[in-house]
C-alpha positions as CSV (number, residue, x, y, z in Angstrom):
1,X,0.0,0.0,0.0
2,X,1.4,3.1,-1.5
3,X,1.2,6.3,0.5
4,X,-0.5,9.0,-1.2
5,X,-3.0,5.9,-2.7
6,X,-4.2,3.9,-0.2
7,X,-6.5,5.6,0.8
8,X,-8.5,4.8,-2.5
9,X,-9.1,1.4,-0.9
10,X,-10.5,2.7,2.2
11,X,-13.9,1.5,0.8
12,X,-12.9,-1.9,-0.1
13,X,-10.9,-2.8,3.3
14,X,-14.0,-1.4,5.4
15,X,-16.1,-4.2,3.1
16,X,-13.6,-7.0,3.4
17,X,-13.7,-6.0,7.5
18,X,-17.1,-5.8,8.0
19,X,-17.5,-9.7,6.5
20,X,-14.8,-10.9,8.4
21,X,-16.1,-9.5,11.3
22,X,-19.7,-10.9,10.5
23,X,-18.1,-14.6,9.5
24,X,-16.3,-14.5,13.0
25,X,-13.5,-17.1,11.7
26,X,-11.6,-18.8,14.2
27,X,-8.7,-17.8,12.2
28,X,-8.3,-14.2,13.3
29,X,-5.1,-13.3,11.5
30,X,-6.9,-12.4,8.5
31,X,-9.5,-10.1,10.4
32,X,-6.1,-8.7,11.9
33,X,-4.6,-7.8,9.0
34,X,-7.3,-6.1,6.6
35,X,-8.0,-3.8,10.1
36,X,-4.8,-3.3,10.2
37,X,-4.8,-2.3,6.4
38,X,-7.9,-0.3,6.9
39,X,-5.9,1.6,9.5
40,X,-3.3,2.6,7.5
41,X,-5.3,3.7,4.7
42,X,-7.5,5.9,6.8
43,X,-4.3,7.9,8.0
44,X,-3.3,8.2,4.3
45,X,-6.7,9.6,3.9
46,X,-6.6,11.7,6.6
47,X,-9.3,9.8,8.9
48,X,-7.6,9.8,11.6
49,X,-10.4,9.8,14.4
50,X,-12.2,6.9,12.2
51,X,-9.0,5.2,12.1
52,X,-8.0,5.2,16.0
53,X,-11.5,3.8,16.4
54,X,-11.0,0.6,14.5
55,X,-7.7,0.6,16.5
56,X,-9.7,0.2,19.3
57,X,-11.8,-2.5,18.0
58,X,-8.8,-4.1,17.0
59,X,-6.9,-4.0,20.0
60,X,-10.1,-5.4,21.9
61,X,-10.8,-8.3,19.6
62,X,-6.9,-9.2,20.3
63,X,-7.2,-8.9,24.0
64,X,-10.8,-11.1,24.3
65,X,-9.8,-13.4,21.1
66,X,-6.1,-13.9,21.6
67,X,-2.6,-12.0,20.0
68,X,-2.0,-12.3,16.1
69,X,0.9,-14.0,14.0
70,X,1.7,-11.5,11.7
């Protein structure tokens, strides 16, 4: 992810999120890592308060759900 251009896939990530989130996979690496990409691209795009939220969310699925591999 390119700085200056991610944050053209802000939409896309937020969809890829939102179904991992709903699928609830056992295999939480996955969910880790497009919130962790959705993150990034919102501070490209200057979302910064939208960003720090899914932080949030991401740091609480990892304390309840366990740590990630990546």
């Amino acid at each position: 992810m390119r700085p200056g251009w991610a944050n053209a896939l802000i939409e896309i990530l937020e969809r890829i999120s939102n179904l991992l989130e709903e699928l609830d996979d056992f295999d939480l690496n996955w969910r880790y890592r497009y919130m962790n990409f959705l993150v990034r691209a919102m501070i490209d795009g200057e979302k910064k308060v939208e960003a720090l939220k899914i932080l949030d969310k991401l740091v609480d699925i990892s304390k309840k759900r366990g740590g990630c591999e990546f």
